[in-house]
C-alpha positions as CSV (number, residue, x, y, z in Angstrom):
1,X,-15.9,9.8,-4.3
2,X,-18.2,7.2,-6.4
3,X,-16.9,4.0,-6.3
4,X,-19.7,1.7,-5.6
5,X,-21.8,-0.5,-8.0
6,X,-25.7,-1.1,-7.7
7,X,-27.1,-4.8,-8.4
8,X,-30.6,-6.0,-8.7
9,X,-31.4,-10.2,-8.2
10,X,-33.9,-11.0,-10.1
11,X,-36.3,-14.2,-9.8
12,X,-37.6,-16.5,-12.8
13,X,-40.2,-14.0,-13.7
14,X,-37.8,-11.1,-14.5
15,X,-39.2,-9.4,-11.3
16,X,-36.7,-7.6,-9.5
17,X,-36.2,-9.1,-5.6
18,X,-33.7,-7.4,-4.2
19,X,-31.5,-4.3,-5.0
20,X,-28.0,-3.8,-3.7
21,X,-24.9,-1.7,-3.1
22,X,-21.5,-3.6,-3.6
23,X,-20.6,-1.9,-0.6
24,X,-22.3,-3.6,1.5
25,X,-22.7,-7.2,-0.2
26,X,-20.9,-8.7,-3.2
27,X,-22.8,-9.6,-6.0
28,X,-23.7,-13.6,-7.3
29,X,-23.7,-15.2,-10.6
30,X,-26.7,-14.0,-12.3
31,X,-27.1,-10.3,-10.7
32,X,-27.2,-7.1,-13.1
33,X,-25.2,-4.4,-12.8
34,X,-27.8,-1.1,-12.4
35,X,-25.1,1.6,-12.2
36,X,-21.1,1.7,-11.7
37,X,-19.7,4.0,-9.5
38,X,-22.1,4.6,-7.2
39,X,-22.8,6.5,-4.3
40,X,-22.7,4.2,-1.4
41,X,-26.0,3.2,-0.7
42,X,-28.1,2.0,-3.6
43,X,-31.1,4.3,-2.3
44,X,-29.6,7.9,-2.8
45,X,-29.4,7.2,-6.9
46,X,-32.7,4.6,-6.9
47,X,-35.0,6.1,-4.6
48,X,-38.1,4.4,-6.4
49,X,-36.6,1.0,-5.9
50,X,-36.3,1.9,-1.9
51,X,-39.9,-0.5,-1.6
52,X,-40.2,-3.6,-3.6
53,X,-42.9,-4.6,-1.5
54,X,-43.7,-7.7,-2.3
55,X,-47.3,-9.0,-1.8
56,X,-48.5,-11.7,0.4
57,X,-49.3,-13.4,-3.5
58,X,-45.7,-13.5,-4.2
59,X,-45.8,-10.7,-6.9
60,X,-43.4,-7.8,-6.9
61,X,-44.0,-4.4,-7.9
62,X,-40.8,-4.2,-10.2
63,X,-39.6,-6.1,-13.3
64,X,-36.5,-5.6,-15.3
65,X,-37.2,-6.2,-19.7
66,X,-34.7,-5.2,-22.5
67,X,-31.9,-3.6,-19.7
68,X,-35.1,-1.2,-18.3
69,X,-36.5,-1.1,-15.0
70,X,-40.5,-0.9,-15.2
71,X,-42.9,-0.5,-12.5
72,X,-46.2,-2.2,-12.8
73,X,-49.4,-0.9,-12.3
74,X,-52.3,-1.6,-10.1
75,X,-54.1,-2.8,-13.2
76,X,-51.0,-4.9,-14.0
77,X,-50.5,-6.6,-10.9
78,X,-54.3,-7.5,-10.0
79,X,-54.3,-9.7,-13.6
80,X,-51.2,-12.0,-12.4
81,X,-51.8,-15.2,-12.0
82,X,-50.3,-15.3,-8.2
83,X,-52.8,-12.6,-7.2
84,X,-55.8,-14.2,-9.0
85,X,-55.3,-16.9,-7.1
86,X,-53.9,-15.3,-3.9
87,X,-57.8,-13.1,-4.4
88,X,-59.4,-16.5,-4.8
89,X,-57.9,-17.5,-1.2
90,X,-58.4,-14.6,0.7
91,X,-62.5,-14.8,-0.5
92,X,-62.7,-18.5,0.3
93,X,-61.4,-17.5,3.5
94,X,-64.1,-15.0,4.0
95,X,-66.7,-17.2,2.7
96,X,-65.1,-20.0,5.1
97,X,-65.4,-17.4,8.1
98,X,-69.4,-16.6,7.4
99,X,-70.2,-20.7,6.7
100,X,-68.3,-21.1,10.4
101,X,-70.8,-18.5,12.1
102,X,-73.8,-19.9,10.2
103,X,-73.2,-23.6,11.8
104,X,-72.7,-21.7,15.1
105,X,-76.1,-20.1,14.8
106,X,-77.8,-23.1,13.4
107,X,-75.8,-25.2,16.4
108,X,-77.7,-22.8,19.1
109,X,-80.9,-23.0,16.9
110,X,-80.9,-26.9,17.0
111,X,-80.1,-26.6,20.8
112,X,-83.1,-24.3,21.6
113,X,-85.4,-26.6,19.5
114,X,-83.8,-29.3,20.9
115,X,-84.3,-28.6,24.5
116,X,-88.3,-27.5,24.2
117,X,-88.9,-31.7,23.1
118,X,-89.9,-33.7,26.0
119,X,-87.3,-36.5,25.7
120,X,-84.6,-34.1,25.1
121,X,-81.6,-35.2,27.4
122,X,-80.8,-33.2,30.4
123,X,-77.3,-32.6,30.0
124,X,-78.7,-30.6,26.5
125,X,-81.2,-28.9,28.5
126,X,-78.4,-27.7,31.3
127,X,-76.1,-26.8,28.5
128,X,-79.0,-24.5,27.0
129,X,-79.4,-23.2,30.6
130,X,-76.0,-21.8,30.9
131,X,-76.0,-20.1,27.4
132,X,-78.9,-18.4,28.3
133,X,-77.0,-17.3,31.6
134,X,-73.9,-16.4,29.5
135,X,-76.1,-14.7,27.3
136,X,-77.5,-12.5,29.6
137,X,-74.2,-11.4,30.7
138,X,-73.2,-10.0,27.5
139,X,-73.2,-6.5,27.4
């Protein structure tokens, strides 16, 4: 027997956030009605809508114009603003990773300069020493 009603929640952006049975959670101000008398679980009659997925950039596969559900695109998604900027953060984070290894190379270049000048300190010169021992342990 159908009896159960489906529900989407959408956010500000019209992007669908969650999708729900009435079976298993009553629906709040502001949620849309997908279907009326329903199978029990939402999934059986809205397979497609089983994975939101929403990205690490806060965007969501799913948005709900004019009483339609529409799925974006690849090409639609990778123009949002959120995953612009979510792109931007992930490649100042690489670009943050490859600057760290360059000051840790330049840091042993300075010491191994460092340690061949006659006045250099000798706690520089036994910190070379056991690099060079750790070094050689490396396989």
């Amino acid at each position: 027997m159908l009896k159960n009603n489906h529900y989407i929640r959408l956010n500000e952006k019209q992007e669908i956030i969650k999708v729900f049975s009435d079976a298993f959670e009553q629906p709040i101000i502001g949620d849309i009605r997908i279907k009326e008398n329903g199978v029990r679980c939402y999934q059986e009659d809205w397979p497609e809508l089983n994975n939101l997925t929403h990205f690490p950039s806060g965007c969501y596969w799913f948005t709900y114009v004019d009483g339609h559900i529409i799925k974006r695109n690849q090409e639609e998604l990778n123009v949002l603003p959120e995953m612009l900027e979510f792109k931007k953060q992930q490649n100042n984070n690489l670009i943050k990773q490859e600057l760290q290894t360059i000051d840790i190379q330049s840091i042993r270049a300075i010491r191994e300069f460092l340690v061949t000048m006659q006045d250099c300190p000798q706690d520089l010169k036994d910190h070379e020493e056991d690099a060079k021992i750790k070094r050689s342990k490396l396989k």
